[in-house]
N, CA, C and O atoms as a MOPAC input file, in Angstrom:
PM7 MOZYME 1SCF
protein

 N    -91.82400 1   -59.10300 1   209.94500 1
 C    -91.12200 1   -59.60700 1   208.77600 1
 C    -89.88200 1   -58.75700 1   208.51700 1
 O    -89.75000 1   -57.64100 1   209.01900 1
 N    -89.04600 1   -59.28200 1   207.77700 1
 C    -87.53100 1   -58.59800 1   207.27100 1
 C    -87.93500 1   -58.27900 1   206.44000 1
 O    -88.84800 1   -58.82500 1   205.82200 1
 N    -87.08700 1   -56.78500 1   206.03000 1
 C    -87.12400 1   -56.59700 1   204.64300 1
 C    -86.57300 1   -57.47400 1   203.58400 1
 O    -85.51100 1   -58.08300 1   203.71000 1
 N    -87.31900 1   -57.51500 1   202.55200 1
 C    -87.35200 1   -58.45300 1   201.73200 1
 C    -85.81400 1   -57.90000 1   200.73900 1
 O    -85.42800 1   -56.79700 1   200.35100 1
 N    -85.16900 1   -59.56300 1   200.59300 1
 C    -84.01300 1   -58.84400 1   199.58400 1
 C    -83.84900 1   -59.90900 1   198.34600 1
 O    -82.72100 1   -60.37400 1   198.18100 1
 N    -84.81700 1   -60.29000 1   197.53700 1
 C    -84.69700 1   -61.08400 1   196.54800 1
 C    -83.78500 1   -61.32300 1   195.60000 1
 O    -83.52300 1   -60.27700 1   195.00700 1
 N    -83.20700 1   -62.21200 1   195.21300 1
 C    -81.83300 1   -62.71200 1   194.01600 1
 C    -82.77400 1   -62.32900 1   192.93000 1
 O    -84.00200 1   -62.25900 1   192.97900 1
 N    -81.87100 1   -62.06800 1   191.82500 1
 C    -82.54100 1   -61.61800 1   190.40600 1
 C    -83.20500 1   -62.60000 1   189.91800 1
 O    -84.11700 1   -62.27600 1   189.15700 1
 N    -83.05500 1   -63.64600 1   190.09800 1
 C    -83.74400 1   -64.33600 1   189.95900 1
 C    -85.31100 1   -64.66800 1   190.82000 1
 O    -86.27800 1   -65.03600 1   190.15300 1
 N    -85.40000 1   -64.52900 1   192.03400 1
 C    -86.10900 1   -64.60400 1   192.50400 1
 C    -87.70100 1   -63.45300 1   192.51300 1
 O    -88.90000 1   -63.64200 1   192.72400 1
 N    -86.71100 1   -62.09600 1   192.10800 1
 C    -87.64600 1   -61.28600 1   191.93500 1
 C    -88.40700 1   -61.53400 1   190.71700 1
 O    -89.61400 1   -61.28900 1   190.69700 1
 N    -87.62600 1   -62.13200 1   189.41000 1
 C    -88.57600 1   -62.70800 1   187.87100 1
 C    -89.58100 1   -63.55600 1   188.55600 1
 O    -90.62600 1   -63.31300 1   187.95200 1
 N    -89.86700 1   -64.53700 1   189.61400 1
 C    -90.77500 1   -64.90900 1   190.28800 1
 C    -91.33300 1   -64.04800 1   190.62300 1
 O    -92.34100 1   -63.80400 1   189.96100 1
 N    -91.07800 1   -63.29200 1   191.58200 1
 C    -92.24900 1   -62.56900 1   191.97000 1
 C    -92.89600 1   -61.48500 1   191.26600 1
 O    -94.07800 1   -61.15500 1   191.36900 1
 N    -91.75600 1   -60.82000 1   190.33800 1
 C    -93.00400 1   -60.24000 1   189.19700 1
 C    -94.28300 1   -60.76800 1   188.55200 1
 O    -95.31500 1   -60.15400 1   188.28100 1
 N    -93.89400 1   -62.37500 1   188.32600 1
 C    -94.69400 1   -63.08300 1   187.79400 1
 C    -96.30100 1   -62.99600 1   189.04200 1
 O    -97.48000 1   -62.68800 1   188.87000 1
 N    -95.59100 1   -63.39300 1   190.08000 1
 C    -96.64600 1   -63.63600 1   190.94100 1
 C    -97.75700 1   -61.92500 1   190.87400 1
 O    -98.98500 1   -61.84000 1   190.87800 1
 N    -96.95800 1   -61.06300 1   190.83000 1
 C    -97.65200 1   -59.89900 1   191.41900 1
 C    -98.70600 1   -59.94800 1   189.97700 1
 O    -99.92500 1   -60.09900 1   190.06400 1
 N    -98.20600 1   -59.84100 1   189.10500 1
 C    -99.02800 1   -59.70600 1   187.79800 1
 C   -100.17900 1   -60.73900 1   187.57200 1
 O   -101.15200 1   -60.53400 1   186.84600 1
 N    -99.93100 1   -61.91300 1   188.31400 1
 C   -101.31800 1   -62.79400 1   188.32800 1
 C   -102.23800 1   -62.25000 1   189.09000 1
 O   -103.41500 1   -62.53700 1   188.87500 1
 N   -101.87600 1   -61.31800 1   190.17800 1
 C   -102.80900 1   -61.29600 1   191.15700 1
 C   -103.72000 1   -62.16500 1   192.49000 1
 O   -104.52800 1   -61.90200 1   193.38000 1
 N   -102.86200 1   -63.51000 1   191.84800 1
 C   -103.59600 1   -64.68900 1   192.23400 1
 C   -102.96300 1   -66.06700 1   192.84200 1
 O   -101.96800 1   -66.15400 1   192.12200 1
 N   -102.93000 1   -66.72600 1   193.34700 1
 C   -101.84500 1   -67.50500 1   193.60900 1
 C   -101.33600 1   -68.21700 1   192.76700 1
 O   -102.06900 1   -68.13100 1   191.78200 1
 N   -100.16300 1   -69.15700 1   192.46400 1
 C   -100.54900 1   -69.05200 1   190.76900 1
 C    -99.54800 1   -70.76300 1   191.18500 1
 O    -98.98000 1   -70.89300 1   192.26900 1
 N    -99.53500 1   -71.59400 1   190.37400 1
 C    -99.02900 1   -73.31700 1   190.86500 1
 C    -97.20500 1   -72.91500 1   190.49500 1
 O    -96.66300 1   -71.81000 1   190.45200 1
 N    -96.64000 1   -74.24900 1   190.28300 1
 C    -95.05900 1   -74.04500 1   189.95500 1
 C    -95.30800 1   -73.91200 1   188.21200 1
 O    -94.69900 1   -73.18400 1   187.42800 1
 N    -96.39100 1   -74.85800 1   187.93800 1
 C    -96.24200 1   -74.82200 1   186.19200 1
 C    -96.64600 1   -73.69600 1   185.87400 1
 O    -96.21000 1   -73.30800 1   184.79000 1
 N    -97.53200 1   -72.79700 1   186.57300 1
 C    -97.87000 1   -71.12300 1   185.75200 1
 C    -96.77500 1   -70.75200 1   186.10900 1
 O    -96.10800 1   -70.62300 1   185.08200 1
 N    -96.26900 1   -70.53600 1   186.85300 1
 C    -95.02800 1   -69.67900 1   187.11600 1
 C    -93.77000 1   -69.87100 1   186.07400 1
 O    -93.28000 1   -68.90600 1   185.48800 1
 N    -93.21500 1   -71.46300 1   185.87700 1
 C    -93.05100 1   -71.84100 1   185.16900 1
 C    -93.35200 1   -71.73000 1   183.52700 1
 O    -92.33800 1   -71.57300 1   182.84900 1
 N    -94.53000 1   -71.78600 1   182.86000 1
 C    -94.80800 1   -71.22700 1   181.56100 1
 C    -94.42400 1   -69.91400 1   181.56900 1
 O    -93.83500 1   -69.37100 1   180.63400 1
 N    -94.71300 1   -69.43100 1   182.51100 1
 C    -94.61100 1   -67.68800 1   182.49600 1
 C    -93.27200 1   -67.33000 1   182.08600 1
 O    -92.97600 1   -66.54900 1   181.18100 1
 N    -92.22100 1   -68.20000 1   183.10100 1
 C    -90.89900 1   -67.82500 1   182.56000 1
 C    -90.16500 1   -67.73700 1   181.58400 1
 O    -89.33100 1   -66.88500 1   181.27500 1
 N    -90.67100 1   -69.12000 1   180.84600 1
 C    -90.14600 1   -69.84400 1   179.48800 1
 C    -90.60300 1   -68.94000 1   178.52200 1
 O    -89.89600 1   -68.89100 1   177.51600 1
 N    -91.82800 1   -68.03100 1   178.54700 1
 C    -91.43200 1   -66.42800 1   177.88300 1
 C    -90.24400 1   -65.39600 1   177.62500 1
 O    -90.13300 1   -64.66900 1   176.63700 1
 N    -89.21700 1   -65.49500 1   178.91700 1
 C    -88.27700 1   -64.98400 1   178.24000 1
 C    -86.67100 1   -65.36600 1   178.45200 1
 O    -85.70100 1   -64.63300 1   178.26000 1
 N    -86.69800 1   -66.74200 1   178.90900 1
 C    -85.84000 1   -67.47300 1   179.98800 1
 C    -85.94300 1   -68.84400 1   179.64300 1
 O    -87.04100 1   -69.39000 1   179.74900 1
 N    -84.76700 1   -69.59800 1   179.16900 1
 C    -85.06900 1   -71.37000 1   179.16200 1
 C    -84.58800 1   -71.96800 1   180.75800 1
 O    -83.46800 1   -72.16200 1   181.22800 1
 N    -86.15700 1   -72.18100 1   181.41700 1
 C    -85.74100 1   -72.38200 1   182.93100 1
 C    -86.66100 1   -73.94100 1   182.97000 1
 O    -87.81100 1   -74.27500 1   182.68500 1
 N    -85.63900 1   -74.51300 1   183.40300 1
 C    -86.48600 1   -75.91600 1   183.65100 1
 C    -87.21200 1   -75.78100 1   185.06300 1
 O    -86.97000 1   -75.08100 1   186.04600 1
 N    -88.28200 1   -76.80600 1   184.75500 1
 C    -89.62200 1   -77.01000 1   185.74600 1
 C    -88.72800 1   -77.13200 1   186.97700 1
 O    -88.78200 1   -76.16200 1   187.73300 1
 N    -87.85500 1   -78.20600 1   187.35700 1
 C    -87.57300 1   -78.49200 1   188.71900 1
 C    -86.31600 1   -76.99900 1   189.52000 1
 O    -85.74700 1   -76.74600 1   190.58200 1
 N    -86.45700 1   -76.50600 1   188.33900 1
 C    -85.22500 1   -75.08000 1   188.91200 1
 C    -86.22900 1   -74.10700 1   189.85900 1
 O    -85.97400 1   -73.57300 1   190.93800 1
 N    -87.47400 1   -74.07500 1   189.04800 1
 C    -88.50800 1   -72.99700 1   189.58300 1
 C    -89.34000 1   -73.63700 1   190.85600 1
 O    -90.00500 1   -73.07700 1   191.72800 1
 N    -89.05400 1   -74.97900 1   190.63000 1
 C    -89.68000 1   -75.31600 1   192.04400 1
 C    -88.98000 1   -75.38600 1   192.96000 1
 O    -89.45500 1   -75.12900 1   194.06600 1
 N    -87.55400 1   -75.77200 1   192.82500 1
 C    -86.77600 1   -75.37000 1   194.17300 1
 C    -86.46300 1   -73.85000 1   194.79200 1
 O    -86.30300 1   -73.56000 1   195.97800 1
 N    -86.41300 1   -72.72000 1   193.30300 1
 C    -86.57600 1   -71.24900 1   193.86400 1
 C    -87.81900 1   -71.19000 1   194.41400 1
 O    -88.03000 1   -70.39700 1   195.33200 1
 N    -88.78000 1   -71.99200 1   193.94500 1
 C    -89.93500 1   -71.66400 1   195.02900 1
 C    -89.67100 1   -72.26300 1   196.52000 1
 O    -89.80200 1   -71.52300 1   197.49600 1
 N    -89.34800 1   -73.44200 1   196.64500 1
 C    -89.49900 1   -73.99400 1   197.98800 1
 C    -88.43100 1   -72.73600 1   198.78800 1
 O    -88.71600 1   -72.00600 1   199.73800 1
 N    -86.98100 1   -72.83600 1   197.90200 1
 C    -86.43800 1   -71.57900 1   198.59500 1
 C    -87.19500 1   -70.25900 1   199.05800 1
 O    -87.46500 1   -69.90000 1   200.20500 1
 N    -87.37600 1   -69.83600 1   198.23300 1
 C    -88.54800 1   -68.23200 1   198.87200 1
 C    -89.42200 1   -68.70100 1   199.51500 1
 O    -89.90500 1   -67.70800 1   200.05900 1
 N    -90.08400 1   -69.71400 1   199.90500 1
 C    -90.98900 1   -69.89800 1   201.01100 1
 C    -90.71100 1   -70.04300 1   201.76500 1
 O    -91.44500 1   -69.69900 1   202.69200 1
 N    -88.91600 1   -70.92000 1   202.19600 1
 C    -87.93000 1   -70.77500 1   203.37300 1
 C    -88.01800 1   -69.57500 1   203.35300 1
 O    -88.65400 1   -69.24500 1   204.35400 1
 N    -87.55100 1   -68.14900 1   202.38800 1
 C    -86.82800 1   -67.14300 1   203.04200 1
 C    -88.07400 1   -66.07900 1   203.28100 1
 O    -87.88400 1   -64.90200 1   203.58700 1
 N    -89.27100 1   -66.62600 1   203.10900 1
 C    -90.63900 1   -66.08400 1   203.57800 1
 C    -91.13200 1   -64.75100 1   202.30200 1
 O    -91.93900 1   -63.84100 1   202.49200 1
 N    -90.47700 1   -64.99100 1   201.25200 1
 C    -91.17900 1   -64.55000 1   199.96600 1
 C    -92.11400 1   -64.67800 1   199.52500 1
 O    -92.65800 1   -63.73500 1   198.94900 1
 N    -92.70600 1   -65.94400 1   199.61600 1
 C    -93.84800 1   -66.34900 1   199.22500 1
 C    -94.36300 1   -67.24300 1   200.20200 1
 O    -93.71700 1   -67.89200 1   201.02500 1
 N    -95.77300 1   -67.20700 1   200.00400 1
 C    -96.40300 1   -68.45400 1   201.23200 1
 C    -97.08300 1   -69.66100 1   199.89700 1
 O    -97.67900 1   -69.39800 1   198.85200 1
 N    -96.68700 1   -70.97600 1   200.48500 1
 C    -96.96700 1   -71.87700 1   200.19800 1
 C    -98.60000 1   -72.29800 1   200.47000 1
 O    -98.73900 1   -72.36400 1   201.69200 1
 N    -99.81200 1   -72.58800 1   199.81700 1
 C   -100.95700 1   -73.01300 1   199.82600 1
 C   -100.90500 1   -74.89200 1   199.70700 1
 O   -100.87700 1   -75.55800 1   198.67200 1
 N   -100.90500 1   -75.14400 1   200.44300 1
 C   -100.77600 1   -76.92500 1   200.20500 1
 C   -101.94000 1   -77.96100 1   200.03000 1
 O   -102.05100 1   -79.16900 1   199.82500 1
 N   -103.20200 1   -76.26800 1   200.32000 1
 C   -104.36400 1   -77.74500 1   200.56200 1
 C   -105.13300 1   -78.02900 1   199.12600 1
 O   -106.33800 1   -78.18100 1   198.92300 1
 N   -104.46900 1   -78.04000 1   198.57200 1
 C   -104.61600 1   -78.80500 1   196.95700 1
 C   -103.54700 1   -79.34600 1   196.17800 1
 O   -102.56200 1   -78.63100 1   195.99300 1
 N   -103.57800 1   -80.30900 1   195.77300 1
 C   -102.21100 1   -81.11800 1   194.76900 1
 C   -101.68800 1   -80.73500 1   194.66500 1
 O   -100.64100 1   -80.97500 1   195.26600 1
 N   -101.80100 1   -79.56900 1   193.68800 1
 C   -100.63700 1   -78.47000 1   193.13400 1
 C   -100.93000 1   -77.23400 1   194.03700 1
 O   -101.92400 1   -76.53500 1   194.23300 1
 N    -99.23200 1   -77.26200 1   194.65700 1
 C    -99.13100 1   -75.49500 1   195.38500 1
 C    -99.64000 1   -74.91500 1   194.99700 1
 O    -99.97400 1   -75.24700 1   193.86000 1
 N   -100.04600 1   -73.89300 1   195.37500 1
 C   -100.24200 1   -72.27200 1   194.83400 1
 C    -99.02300 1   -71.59600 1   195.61300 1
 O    -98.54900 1   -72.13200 1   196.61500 1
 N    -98.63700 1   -70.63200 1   195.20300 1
 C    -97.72500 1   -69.89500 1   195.44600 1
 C    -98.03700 1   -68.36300 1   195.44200 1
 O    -98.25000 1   -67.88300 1   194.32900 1
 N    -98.10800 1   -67.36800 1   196.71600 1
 C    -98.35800 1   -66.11600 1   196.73800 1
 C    -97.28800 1   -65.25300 1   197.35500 1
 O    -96.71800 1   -65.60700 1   198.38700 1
 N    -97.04600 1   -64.27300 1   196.81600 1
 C    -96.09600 1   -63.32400 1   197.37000 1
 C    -96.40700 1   -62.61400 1   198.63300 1
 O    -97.42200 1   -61.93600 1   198.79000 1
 N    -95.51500 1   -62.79700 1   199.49900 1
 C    -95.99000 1   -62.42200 1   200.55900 1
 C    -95.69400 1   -60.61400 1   200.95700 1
 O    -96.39300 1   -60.14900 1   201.85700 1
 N    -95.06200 1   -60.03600 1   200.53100 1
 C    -94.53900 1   -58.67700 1   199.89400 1
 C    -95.50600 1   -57.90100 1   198.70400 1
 O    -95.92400 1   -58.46300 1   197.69100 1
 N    -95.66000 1   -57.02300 1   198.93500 1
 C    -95.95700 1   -55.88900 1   197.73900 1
 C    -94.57800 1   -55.75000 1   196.94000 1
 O    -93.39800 1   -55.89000 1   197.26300 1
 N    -95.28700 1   -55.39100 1   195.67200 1
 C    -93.91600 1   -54.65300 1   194.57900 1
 C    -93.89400 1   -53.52300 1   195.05400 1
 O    -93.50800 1   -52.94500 1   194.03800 1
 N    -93.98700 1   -52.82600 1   195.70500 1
 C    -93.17800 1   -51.33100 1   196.04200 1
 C    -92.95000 1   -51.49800 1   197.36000 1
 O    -92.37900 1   -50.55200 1   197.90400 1
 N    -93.30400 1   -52.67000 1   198.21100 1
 C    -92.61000 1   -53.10700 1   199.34200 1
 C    -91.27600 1   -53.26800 1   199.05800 1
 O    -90.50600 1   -52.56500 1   199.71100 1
 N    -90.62300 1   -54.32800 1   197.91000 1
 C    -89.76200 1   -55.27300 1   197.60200 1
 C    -88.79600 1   -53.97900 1   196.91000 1
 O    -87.65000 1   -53.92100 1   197.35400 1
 N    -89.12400 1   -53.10400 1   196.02100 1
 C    -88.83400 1   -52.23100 1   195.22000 1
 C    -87.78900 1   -51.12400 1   196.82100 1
 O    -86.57100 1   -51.01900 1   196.96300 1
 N    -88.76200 1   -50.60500 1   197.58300 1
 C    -88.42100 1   -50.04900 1   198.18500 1
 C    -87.12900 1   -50.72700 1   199.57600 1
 O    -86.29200 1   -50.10600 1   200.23000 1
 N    -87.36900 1   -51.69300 1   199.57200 1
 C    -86.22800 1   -52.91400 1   200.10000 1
 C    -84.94600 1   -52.67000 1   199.67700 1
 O    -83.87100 1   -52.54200 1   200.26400 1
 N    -85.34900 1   -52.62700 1   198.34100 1
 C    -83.79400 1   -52.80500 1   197.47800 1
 C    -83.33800 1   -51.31500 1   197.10800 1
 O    -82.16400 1   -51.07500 1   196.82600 1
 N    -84.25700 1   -50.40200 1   197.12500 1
 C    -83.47500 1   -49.37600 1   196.77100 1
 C    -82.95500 1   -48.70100 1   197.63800 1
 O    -82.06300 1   -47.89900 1   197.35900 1
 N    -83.46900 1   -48.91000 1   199.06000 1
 C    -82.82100 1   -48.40300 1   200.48200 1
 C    -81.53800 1   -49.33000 1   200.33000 1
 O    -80.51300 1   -48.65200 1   200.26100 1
 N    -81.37200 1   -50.39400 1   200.27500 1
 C    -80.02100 1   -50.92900 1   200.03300 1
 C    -79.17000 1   -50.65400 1   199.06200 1
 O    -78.00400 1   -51.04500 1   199.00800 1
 N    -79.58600 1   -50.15300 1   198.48200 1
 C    -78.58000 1   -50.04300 1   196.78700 1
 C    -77.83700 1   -48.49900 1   196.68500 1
 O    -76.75900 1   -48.20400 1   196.16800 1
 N    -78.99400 1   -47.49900 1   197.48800 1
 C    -78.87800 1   -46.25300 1   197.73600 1
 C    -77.23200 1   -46.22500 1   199.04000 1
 O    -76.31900 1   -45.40300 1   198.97000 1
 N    -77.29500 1   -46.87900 1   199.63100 1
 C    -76.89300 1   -47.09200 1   201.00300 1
 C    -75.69400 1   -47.60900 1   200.39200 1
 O    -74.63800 1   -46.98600 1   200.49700 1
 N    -75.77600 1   -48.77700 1   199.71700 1
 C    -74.38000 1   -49.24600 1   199.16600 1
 C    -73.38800 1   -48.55900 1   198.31400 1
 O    -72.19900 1   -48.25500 1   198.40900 1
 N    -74.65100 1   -48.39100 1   197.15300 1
 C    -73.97900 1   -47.05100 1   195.83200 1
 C    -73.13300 1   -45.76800 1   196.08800 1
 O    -72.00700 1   -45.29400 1   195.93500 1
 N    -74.63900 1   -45.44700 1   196.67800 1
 C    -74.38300 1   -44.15400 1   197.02400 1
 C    -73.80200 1   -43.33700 1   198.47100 1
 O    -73.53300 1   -42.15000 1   198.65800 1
 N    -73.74700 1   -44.46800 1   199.33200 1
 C    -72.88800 1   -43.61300 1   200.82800 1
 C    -74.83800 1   -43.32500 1   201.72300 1
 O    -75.08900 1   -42.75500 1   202.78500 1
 N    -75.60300 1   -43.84800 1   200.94300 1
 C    -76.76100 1   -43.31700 1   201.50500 1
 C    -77.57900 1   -42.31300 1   201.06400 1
 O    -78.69900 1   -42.07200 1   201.51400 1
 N    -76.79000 1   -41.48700 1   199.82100 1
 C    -77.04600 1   -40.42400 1   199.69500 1
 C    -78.17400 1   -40.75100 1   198.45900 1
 O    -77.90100 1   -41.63100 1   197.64200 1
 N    -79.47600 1   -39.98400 1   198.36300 1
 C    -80.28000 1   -39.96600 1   197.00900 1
 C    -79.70400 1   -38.93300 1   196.31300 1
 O    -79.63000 1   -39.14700 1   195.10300 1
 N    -79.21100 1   -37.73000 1   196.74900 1
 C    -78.43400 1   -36.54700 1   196.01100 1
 C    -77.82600 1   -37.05100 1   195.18200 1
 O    -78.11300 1   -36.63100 1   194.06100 1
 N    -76.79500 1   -38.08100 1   195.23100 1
 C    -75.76800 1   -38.58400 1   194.73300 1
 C    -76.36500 1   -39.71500 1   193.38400 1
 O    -75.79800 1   -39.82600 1   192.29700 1
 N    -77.52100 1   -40.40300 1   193.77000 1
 C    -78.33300 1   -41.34200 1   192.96100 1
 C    -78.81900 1   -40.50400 1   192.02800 1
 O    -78.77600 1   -40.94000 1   190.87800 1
 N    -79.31700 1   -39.31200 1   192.20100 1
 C    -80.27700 1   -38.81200 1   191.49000 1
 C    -78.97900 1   -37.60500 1   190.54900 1
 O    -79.20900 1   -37.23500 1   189.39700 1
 N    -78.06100 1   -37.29100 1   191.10600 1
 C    -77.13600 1   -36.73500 1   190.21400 1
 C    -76.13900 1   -37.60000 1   188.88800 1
 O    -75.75400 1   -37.28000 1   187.76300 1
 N    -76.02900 1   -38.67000 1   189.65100 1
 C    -75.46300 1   -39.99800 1   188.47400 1
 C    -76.32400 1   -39.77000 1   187.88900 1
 O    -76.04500 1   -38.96800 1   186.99700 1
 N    -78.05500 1   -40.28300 1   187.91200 1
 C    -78.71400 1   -40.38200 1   186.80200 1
 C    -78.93400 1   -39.28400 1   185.74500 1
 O    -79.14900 1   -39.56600 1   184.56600 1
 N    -78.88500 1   -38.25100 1   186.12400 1
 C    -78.80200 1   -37.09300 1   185.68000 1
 C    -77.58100 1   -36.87800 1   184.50200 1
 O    -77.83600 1   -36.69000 1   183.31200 1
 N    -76.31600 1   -36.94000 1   185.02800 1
 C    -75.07200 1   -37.25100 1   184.48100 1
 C    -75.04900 1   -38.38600 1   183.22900 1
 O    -74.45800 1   -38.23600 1   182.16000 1
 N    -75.60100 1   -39.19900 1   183.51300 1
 C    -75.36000 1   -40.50600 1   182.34100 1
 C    -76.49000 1   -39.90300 1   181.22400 1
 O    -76.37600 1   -40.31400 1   180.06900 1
 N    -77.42800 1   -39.07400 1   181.48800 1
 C    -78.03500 1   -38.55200 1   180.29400 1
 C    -79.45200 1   -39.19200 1   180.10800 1
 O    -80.46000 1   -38.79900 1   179.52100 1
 N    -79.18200 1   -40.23900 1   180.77000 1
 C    -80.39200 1   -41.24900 1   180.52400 1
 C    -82.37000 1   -40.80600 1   180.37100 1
 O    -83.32600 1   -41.31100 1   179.78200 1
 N    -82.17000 1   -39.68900 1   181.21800 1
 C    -83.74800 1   -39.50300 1   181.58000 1
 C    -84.02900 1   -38.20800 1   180.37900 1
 O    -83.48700 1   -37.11500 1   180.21200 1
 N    -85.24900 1   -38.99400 1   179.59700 1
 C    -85.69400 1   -37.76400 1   178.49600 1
 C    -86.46300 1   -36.42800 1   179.05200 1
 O    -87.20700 1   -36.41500 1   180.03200 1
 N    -86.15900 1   -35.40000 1   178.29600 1
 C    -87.22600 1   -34.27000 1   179.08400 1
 C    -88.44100 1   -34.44700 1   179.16600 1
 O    -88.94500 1   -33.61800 1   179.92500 1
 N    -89.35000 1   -35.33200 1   178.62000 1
 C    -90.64200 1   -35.50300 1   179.69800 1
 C    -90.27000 1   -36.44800 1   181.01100 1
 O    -90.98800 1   -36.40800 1   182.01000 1
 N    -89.40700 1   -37.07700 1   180.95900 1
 C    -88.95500 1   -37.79300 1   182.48200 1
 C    -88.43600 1   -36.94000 1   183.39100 1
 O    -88.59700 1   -37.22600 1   184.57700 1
 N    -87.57100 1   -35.48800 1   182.96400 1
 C    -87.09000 1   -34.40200 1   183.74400 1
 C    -88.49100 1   -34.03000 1   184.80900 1
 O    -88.67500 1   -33.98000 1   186.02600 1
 N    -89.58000 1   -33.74000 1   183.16800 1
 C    -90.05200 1   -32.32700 1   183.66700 1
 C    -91.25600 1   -33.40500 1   184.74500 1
 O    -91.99800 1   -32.77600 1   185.50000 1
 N    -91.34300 1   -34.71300 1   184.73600 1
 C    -92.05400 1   -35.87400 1   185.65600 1
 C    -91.63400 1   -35.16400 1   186.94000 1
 O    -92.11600 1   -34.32200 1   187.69700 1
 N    -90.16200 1   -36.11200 1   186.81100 1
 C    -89.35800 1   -35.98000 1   188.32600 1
 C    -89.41800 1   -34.54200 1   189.10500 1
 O    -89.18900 1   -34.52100 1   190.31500 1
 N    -89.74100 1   -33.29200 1   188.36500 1
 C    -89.61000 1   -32.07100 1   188.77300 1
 C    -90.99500 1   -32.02800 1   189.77100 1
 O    -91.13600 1   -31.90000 1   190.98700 1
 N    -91.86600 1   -32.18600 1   188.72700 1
 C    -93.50900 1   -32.44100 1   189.14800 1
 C    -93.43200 1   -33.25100 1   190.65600 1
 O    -94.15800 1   -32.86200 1   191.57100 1
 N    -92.29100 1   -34.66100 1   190.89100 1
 C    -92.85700 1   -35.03500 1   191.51600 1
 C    -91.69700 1   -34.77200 1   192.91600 1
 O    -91.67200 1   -35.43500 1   193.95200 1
 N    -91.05700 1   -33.93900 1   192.65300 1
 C    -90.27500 1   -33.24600 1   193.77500 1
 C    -90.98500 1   -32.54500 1   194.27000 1
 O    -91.24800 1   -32.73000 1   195.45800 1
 N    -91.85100 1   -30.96400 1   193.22800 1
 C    -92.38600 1   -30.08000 1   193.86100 1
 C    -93.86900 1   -30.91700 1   194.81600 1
 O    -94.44800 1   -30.50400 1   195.82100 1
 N    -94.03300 1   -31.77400 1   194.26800 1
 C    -95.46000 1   -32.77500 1   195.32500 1
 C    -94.38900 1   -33.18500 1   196.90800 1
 O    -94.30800 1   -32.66700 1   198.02200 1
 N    -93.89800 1   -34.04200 1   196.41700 1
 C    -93.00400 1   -34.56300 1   197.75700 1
 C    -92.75600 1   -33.30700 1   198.82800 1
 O    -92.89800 1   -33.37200 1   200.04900 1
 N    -92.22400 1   -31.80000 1   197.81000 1
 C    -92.16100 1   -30.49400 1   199.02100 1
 C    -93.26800 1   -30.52000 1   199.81600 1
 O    -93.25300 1   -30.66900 1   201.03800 1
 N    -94.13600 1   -30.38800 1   199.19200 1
 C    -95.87200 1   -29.90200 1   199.06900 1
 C    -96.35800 1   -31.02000 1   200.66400 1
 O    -97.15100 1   -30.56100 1   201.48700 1
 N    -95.72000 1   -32.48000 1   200.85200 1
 C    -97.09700 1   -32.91400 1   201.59700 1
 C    -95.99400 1   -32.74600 1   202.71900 1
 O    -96.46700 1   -32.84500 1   203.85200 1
 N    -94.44300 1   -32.48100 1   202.65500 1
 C    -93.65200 1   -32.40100 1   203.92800 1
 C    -93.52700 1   -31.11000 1   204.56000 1
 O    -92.87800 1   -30.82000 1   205.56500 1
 N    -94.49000 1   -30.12300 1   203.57000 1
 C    -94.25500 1   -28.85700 1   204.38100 1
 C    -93.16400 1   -28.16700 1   203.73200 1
 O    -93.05800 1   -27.08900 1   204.31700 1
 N    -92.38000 1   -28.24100 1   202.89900 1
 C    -91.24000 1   -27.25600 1   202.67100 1
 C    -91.54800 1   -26.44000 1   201.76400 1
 O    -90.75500 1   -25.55900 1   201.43000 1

């Protein structure tokens, strides 16, 4: 399989999907959306037929209504996009990702003293 590179839109599908756990028809997927999105029924069924072309999801046919399952993990899909975004953004560099974020202020000191925690682990299982 390719790494997976979902439209923003496509990934609000598959959040949906991952959180069911389950295969889930076009109308759950559908209700699900209309939570925070006015998306008509036939929009979500053609992003579905689309992601089953682009092998996002696998199609279940042997009942009336599809089921629809993600064919990707969320930290599959997660990790997809951030090797690309890193690569694009940043020249490749995480130094550079992780110094912007730093810079914009954004991360509170229990998120510092997280990320610190989870640097000194990352040293820890590579040996450094």
């Amino acid at each position: 399989m390719n790494d997976p590179h979902p439209t923003e839109g496509e990934l609000a599908i598959l959040r949906i999907l991952w959180s069911r756990k389950a295969p889930a028809t076009v109308r759950e997927v559908h209700d699900e959306l209309l939570r925070s999105k006015d998306t008509a029924y036939t929009t979500v069924l053609k992003m579905l037929t689309i992601m089953s072309e682009k092998k996002l999801v696998q199609r279940d046919e042997t009942e009336r209504s599809h089921r629809y399952l993600a064919l990707y993990s969320e930290p599959v899909v997660q990790s997809s996009m951030l090797k690309s975004f890193v690569q694009n953004a940043f020249a490749g560099s995480a130094v550079k990702l992780v110094q912007r974020a730093l810079d914009d202020d954004t991360a509170s000191a229990e998120e510092l003293d997280a990320m610190a925690r989870m640097i000194a682990e990352a040293k820890k299982r590579r040996g450094s």
